[in-house]
Kinemage of the C-alpha trace (Angstrom):
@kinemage 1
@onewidth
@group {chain A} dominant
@subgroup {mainchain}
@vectorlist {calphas} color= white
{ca unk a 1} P -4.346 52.552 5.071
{ca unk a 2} L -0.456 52.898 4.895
{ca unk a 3} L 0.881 51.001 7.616
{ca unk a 4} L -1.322 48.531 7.728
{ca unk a 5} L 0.289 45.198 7.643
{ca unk a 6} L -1.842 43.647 5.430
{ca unk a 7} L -2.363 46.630 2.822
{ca unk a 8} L -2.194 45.196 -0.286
{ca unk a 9} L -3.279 41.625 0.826
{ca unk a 10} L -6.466 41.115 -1.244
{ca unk a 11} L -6.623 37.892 -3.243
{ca unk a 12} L -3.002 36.789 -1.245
{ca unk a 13} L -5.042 35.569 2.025
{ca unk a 14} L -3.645 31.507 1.647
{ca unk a 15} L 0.202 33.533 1.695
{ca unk a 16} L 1.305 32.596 5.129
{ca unk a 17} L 3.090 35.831 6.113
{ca unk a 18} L 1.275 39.120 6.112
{ca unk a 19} L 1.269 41.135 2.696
{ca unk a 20} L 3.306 44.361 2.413
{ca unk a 21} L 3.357 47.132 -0.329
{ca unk a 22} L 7.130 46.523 -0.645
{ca unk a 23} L 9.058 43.017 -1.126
{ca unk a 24} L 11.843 44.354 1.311
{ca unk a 25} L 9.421 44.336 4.137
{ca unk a 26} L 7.247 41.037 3.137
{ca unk a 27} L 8.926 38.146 4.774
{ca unk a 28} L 8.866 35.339 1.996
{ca unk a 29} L 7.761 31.646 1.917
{ca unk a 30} L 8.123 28.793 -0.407
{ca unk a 31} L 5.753 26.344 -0.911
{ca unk a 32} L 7.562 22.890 -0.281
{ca unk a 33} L 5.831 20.013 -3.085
{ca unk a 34} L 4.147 17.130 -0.507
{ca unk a 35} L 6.773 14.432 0.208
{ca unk a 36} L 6.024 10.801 1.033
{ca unk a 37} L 7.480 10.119 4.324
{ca unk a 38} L 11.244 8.463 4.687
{ca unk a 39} L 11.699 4.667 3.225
{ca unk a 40} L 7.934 4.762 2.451
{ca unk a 41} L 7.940 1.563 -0.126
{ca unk a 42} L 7.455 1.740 -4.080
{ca unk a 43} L 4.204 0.036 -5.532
{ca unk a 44} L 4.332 -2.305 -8.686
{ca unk a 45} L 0.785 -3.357 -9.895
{ca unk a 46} L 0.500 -5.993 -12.462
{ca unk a 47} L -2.599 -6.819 -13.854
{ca unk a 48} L -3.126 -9.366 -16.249
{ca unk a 49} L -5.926 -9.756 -18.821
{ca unk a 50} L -8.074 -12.703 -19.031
{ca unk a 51} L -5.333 -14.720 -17.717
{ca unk a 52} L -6.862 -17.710 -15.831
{ca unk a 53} L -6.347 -18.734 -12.088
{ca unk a 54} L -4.024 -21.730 -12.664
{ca unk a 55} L -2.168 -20.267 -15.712
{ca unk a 56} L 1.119 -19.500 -13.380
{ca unk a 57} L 3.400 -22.106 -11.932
{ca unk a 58} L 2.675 -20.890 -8.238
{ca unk a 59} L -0.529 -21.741 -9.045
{ca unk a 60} L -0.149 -25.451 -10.417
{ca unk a 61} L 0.285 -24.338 -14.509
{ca unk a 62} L 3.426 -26.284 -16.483
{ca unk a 63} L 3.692 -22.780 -18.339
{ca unk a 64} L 7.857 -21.323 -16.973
{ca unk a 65} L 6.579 -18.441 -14.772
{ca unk a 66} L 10.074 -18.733 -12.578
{ca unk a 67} L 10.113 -14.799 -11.869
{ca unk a 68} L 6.462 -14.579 -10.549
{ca unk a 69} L 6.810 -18.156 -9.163
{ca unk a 70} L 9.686 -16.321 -7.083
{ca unk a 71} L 7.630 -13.447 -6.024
{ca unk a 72} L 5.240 -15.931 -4.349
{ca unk a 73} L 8.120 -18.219 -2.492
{ca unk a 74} L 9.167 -14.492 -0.626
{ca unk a 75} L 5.270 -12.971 -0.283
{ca unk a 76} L 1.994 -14.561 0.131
{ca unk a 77} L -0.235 -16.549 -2.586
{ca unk a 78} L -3.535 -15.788 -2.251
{ca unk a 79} L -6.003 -18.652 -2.883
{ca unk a 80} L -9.398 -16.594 -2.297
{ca unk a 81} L -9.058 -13.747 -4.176
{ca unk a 82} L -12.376 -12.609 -5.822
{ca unk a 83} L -12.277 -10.036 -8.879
{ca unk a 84} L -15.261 -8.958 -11.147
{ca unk a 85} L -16.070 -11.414 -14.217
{ca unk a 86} L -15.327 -8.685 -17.053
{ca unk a 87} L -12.698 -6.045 -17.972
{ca unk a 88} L -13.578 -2.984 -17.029
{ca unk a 89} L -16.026 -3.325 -13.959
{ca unk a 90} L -12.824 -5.571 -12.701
{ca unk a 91} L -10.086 -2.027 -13.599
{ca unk a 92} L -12.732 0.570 -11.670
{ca unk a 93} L -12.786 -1.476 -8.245
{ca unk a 94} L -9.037 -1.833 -8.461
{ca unk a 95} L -8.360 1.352 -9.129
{ca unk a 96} L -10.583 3.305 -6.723
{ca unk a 97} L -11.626 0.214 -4.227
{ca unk a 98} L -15.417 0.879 -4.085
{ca unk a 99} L -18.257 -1.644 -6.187
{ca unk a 100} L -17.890 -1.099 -9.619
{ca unk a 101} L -21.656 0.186 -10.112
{ca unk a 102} L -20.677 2.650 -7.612
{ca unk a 103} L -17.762 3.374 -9.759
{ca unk a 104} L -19.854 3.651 -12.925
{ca unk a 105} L -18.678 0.467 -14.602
{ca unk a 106} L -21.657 -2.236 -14.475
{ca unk a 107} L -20.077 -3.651 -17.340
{ca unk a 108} L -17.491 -2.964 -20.417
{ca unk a 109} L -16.610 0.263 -21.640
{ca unk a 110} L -18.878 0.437 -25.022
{ca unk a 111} L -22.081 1.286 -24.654
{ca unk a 112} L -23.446 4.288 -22.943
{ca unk a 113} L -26.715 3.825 -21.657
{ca unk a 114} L -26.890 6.412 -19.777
{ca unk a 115} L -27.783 4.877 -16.296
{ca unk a 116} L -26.162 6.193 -12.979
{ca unk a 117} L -24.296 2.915 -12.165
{ca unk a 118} L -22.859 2.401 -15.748
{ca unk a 119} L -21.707 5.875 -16.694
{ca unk a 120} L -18.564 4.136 -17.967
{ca unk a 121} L -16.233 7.240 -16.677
{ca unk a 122} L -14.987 6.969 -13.449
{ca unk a 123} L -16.616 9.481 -10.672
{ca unk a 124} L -15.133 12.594 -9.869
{ca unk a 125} L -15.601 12.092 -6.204
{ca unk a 126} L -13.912 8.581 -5.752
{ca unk a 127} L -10.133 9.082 -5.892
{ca unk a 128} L -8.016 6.209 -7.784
{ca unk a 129} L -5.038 4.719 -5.593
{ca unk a 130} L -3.149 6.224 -8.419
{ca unk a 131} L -4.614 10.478 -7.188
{ca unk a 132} L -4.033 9.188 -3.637
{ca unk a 133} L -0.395 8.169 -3.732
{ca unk a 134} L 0.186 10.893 -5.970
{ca unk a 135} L -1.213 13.307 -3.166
{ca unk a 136} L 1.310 11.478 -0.511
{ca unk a 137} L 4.510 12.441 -2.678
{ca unk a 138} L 4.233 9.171 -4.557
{ca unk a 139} L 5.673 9.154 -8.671
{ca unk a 140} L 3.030 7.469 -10.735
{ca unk a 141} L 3.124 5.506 -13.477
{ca unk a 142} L 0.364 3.662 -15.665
{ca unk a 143} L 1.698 1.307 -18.553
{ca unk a 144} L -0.458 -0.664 -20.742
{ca unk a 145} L -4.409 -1.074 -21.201
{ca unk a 146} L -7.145 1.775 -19.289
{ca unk a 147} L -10.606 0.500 -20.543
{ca unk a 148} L -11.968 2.986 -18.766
{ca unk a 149} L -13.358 6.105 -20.693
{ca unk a 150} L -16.388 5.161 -22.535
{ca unk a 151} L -15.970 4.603 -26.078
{ca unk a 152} L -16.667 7.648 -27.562
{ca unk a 153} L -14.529 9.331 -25.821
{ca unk a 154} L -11.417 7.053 -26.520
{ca unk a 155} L -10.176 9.876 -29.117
{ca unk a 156} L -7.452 13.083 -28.911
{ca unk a 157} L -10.210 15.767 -29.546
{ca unk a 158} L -12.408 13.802 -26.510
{ca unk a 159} L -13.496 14.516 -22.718
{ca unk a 160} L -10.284 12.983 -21.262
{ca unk a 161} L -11.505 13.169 -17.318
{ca unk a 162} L -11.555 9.841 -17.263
{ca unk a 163} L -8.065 9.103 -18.890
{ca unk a 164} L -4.824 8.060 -16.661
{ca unk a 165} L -2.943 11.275 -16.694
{ca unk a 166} L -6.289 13.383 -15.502
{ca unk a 167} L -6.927 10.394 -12.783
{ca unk a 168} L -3.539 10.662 -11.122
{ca unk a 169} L -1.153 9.462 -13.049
{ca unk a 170} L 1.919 11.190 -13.846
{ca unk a 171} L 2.613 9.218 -16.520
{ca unk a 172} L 0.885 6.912 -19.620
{ca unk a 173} L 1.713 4.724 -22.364
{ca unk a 174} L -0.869 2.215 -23.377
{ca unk a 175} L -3.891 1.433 -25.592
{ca unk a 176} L -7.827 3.337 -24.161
{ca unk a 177} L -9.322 0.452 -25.648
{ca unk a 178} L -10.508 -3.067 -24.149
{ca unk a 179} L -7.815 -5.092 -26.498
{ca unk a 180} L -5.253 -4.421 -29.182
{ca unk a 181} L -3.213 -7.018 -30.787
{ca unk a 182} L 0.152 -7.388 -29.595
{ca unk a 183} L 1.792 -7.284 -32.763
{ca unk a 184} L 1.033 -3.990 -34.543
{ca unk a 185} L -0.874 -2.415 -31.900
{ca unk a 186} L -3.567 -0.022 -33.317
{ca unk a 187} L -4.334 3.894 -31.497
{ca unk a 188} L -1.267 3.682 -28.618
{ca unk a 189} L -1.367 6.802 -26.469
{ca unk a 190} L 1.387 8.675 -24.729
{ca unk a 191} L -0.044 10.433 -21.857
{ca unk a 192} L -2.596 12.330 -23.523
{ca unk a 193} L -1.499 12.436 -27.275
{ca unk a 194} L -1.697 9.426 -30.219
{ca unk a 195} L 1.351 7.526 -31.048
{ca unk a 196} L 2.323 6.344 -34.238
{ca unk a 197} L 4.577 3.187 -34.071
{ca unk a 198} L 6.552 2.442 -37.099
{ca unk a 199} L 4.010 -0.091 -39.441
{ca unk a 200} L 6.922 -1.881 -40.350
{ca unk a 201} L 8.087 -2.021 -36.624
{ca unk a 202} L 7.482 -6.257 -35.849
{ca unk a 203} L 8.012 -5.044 -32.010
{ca unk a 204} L 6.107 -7.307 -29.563
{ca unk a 205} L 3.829 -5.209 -26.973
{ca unk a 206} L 4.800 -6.941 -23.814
{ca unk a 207} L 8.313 -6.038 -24.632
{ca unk a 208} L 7.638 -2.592 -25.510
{ca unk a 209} L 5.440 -1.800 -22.254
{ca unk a 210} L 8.199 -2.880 -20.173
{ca unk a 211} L 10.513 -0.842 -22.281
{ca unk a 212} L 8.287 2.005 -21.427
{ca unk a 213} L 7.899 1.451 -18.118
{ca unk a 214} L 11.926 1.183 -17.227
{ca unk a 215} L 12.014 4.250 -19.437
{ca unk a 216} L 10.014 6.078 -17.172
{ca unk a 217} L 11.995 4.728 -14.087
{ca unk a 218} L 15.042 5.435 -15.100
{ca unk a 219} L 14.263 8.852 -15.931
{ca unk a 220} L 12.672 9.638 -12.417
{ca unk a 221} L 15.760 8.032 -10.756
{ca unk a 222} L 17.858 10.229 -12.671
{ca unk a 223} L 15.981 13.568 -11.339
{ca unk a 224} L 14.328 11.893 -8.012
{ca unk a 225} L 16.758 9.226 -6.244
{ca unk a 226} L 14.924 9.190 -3.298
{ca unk a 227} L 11.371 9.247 -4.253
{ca unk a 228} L 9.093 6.666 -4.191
{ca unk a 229} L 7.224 5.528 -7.121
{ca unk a 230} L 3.599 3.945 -7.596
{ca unk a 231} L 3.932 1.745 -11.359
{ca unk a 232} L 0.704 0.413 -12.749
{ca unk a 233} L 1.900 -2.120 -15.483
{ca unk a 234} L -1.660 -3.322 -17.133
{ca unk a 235} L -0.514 -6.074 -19.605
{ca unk a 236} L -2.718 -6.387 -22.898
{ca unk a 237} L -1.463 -10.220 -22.984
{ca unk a 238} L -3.296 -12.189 -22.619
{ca unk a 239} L -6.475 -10.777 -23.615
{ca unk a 240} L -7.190 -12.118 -27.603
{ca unk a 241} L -6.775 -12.005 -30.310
{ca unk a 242} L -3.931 -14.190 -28.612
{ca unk a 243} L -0.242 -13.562 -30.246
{ca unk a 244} L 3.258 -14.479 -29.289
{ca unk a 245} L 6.659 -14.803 -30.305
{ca unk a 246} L 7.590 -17.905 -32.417
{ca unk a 247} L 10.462 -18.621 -30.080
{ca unk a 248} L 8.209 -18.639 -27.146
{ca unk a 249} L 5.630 -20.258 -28.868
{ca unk a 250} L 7.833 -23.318 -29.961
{ca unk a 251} L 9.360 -24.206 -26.195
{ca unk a 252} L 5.756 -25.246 -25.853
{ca unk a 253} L 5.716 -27.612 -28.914
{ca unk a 254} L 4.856 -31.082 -27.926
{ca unk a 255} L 3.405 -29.905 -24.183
{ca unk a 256} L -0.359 -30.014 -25.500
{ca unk a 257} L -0.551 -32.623 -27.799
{ca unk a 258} L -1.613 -34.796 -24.655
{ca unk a 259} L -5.094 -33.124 -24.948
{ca unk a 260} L -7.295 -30.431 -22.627
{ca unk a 261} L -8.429 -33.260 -19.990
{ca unk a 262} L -5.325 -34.736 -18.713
{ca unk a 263} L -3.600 -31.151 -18.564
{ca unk a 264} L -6.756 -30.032 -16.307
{ca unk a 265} L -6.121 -33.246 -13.963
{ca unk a 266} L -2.127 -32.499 -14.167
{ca unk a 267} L -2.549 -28.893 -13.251
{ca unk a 268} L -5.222 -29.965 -10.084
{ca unk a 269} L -2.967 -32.580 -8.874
{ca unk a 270} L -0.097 -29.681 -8.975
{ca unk a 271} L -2.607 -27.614 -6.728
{ca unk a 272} L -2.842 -30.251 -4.311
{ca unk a 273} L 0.720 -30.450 -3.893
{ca unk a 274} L 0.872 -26.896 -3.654
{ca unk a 275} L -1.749 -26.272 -1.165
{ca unk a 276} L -3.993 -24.361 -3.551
{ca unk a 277} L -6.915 -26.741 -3.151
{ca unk a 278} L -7.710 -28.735 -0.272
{ca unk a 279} L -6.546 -32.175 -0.905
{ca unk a 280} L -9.576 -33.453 -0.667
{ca unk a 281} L -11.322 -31.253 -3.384
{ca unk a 282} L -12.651 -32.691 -6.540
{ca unk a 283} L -12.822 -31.401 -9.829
{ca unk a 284} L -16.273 -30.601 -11.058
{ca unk a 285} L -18.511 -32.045 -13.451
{ca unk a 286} L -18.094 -31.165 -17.024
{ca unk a 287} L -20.287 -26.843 -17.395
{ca unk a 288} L -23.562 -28.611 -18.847
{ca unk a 289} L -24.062 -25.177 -20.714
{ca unk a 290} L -20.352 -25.435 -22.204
{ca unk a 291} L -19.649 -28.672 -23.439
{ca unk a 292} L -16.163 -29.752 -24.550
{ca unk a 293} L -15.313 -32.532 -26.701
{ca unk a 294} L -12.951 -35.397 -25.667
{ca unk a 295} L -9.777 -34.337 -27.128
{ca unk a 296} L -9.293 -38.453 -28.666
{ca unk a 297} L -12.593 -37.564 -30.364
{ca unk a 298} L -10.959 -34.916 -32.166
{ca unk a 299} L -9.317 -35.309 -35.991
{ca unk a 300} L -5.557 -35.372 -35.972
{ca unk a 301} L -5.471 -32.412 -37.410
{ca unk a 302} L -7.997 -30.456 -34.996
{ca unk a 303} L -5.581 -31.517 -32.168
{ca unk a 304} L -2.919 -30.231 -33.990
{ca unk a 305} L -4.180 -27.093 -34.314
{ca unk a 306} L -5.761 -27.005 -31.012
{ca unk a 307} L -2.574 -27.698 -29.187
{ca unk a 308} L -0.735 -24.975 -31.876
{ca unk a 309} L -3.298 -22.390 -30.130
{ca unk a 310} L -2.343 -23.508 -26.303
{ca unk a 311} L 0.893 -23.250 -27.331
{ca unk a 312} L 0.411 -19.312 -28.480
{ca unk a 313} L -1.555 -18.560 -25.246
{ca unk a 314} L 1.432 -20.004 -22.703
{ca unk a 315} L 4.348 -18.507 -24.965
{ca unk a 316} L 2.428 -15.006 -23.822
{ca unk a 317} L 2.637 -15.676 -20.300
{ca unk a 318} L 5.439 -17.082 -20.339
{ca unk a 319} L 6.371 -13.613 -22.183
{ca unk a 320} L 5.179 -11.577 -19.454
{ca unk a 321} L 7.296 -13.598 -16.920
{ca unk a 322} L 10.423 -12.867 -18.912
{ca unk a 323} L 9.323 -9.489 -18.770
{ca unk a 324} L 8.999 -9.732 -15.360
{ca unk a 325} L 12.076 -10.276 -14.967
{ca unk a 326} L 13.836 -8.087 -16.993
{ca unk a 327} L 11.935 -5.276 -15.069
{ca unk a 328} L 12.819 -7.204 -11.677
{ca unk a 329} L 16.592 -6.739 -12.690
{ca unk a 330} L 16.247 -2.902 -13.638
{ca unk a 331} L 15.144 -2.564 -9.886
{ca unk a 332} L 17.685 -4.591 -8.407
{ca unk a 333} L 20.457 -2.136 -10.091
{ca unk a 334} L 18.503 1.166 -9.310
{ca unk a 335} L 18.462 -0.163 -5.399
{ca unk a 336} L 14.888 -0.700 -5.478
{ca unk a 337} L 14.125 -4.010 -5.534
{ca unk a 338} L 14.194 -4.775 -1.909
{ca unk a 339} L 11.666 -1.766 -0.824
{ca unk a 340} L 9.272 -2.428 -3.661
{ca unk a 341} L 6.026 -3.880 -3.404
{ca unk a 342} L 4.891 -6.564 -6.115
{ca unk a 343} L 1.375 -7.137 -6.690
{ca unk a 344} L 0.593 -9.547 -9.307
{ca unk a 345} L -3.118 -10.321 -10.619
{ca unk a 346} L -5.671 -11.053 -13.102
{ca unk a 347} L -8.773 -9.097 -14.105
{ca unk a 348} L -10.810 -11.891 -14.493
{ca unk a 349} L -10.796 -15.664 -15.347
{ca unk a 350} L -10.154 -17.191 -18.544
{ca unk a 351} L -11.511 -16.116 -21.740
{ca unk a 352} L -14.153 -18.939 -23.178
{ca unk a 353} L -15.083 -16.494 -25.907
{ca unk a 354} L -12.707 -18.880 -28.561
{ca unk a 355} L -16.412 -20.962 -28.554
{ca unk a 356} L -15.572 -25.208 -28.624
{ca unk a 357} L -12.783 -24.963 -31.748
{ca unk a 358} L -11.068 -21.994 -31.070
{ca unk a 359} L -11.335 -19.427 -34.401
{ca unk a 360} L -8.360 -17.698 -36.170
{ca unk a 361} L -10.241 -14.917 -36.817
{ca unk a 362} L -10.864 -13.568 -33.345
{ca unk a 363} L -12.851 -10.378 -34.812
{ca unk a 364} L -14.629 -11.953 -36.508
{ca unk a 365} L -16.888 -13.341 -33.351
{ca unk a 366} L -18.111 -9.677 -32.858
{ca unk a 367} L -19.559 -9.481 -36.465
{ca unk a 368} L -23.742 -10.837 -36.160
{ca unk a 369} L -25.500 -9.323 -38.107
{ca unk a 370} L -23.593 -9.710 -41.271
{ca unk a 371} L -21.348 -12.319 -42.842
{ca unk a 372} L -17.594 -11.451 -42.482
{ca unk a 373} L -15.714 -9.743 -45.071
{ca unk a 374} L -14.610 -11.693 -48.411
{ca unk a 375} L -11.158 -9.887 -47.231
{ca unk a 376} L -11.120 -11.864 -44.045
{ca unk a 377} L -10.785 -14.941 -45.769
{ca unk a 378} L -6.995 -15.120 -45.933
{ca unk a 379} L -7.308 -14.738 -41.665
{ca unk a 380} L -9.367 -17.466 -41.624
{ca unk a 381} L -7.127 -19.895 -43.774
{ca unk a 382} L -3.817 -18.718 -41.827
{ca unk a 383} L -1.205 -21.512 -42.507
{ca unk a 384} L -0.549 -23.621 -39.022
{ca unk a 385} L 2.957 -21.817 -39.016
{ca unk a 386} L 1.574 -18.726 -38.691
{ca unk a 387} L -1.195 -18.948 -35.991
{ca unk a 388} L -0.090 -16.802 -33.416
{ca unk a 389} L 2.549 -14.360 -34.883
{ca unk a 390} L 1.949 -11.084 -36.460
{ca unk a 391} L -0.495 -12.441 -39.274
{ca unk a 392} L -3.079 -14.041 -37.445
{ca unk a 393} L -5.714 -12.853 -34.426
{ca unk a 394} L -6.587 -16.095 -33.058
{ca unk a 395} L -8.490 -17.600 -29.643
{ca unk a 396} L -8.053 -20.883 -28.006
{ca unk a 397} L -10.998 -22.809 -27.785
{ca unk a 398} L -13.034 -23.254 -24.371
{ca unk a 399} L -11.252 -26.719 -23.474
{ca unk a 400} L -8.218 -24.887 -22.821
{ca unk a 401} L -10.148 -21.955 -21.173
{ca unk a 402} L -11.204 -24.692 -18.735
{ca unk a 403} L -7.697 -26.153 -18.109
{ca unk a 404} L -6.756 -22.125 -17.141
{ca unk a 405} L -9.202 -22.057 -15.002
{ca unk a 406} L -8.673 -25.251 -12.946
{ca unk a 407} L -10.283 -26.287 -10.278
{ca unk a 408} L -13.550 -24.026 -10.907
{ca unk a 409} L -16.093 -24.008 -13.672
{ca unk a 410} L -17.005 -21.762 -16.332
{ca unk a 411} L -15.415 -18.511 -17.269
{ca unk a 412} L -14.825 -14.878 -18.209
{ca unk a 413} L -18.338 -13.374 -17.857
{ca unk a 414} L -19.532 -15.530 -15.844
{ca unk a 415} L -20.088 -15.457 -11.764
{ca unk a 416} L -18.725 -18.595 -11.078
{ca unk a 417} L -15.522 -19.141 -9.856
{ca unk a 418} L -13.714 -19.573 -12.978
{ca unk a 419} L -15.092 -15.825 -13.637
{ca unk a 420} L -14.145 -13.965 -10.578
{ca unk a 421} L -11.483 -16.452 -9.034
{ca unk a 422} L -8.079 -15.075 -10.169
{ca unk a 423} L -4.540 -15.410 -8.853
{ca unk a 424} L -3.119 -13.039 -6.644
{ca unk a 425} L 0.512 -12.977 -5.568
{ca unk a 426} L 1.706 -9.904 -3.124
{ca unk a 427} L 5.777 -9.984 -2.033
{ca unk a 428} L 7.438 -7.417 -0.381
{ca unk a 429} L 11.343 -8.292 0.630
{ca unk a 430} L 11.833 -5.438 2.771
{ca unk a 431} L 8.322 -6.001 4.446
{ca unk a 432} L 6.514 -9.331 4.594
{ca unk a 433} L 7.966 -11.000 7.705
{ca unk a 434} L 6.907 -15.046 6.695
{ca unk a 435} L 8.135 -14.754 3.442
{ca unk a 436} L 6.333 -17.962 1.166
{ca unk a 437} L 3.345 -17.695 4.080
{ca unk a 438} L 0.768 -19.341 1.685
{ca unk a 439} L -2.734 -18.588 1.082
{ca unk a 440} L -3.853 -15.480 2.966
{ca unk a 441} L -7.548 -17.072 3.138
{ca unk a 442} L -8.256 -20.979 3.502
{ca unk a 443} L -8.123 -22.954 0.208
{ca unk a 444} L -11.681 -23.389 -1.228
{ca unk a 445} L -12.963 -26.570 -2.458
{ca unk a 446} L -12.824 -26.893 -5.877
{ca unk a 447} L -16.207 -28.049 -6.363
């Protein structure tokens, strides 16, 4: 068939140009990688774990959040935002925005019981917002905890479908798993292969996430100036065992010795100053299936060590503020700041898991059918000094799981509002026109 213009074509029929037998008389073509169009805006997701709707000062908490408190004086501070009450059924709807039994997560990444709406792998024919911005030109980047591969395959030789790098990202550093303590963090991943920190290495997770992710920034900006970037930065803290660093631990000394009640009734009255609650809202009764004790029933020593474990939990956040802000500053001297997107959340409400006294040995409360370890003792028995720092895996007890969760009732787990209601703060200073707008829904009655 010499001559004819396609001789030679077989297997070349997506080429746009007909297919000669010689290169001199094939006109050529390039294919051109999928841009995002011009000024199209980066994307910085922060999620939060277990971190409870009032726990931010936009949101009525005394804990310093001035970087995210910032964010919501330029965007908008949602007051209505629902989430699901666990982990990982929360991390599939995010990710893909369908239900999370459609997603395959009706609950926690663990077991696998084999039922279509809790596959525990997300489904190969719901794209995450991480494949979609990656198919309109976007970078993407996913920092920090996935929780969503089932739990046998949360290992190098595994299926890794389900992992961030084969779901769109670009992109990984972070833990599979649904919680890792933040001081020696156990099986960290980058993109698809195990990393092994340093065990002498006393780094501080928060601080190395954000590490990572301005890492990973800086290195795009150095290749890609122009192109826009889609950062998923999915905070471990403050998810327990609950850790933080002793010099954000101790600005807190002396803040919680007042006692779980009257920092519940301070934090509402800060909400209806703010406009979070209506100001005629009411806080509810005491959860008649999760009683607290009255905190000037407690021994001196119980508040002590009460208010020590408050005091771990807000030097955390306050942690991922300061982190916050240190990323907030990278962007400002890369020229993104102003064209970025913030998005700040929570999975789900506070954590009540600590039980009515708290426990220092957080593991411990997932041991039932046997007593726990002689060697867990020493956890157990952790000096006050050292609750919260690199020796101990502690959990604040549900009093102050009900002061995060202020106004609503009940928590993590749970359907009530103190399970799904989480804050959500969305600022854009290029794009959102009534900068410090409010709530984007009316304020709900506490009750």
């Amino acid at each position: 068939m010499a001559g004819d213009p396609r001789a030679g074509a077989r297997g070349y029929e997506r080429f746009p140009h007909p297919v000669t037998e010689r290169a001199a008389t094939t006109e050529r073509a390039w294919r051109r990688p999928r841009s995002a169009r011009p000024g199209a805006p980066n994307v910085v997701l922060i999620l939060a774990d277990d971190l409870g709707f009032s726990d931010v000062g936009a949101y009525g908490s005394e804990i310093r959040t001035p970087h995210l408190d910032a964010l919501a004086d330029t965007g908008v501070t949602y007051t209505n935002y629902h989430t699901n009450p666990v982990c990982s059924p929360a991390r599939a709807s995010l990710l893909t925005g369908i239900n999370s039994h459609r997603a395959g997560f009706a609950e926690v990444a663990h077991a696998d019981p084999g039922l279509p709406n809790n596959v525990l792998e997300l489904p190969d024919d719901a794209p995450t917002i991480a494949e979609s911005f990656q198919a309109a030109g976007y970078a993407t980047i996913a920092i920090g905890k996935w929780h969503l591969a089932k739990e046998s395959h949360m290992h190098e030789g595994a299926d890794q479908h389900s992992w961030p790098v084969q779901r769109g990202f670009d992109r990984y550093f972070g833990h599979l798993d649904g919680f890792s303590q933040l001081f020696h963090p156990h099986r960290l991943y980058v993109d698809n292969s195990l990393y092994e920190p340093d065990p002498d290495d006393d780094s501080y997770l928060t601080d190395v996430y954000t590490d990572r992710a301005i890492g990973y920034l800086s290195g795009l900006r150095a290749n890609e100036p122009e192109k826009p970037f889609f950062l998923y930065l999915a905070h471990t803290a403050v998810h327990a065992p609950l850790q933080a660093k002793e010099e954000d631990i101790s600005r807190y000394r002396g803040v919680y010795e007042a006692g779980w009640q009257q920092l519940r009734e301070e934090r509402f009255a800060a909400q209806r100053a703010l406009g979070i609650v209506d100001e005629h809202a009411e806080l509810p009764d005491e959860d008649p299936d999760f009683e607290v004790a009255a905190w000037d029933e407690l021994s001196a020593s119980q508040r002590e060590l009460y208010a020590r474990y408050m005091s771990v939990y807000a030097g955390a956040v306050d942690n991922m503020d300061q982190n916050l802000g240190r990323l907030i500053e990278h962007l400002k001297a890369s020229g993104d700041f102003e064209n970025t997107i913030f998005a700040f959340a929570s999975d789900n409400g506070a954590s009540g898991e600590g039980g009515p006294e708290g426990t220092r040995s957080y593991l411990s409360k997932f041991v039932h059918d046997v007593e726990p370890p002689e060697s867990w003792r020493v956890d157990l028995e952790t000096p006050l000094e050292e609750v919260g720092g690199p020796r101990s895996a502690i959990h604040y007890p549900r009093g102050w799981a009900r002061v995060s969760a202020t106004p609503y009732r009940y928590f993590k787990g749970h359907t009530y509002g103190g399970g799904v209601r989480a804050p959500l703060i969305i600022s854009w200073q290029r794009g959102i026109g009534d900068a410090g707008g409010g709530a984007a829904a009316e304020s709900p009655a506490a009750a």
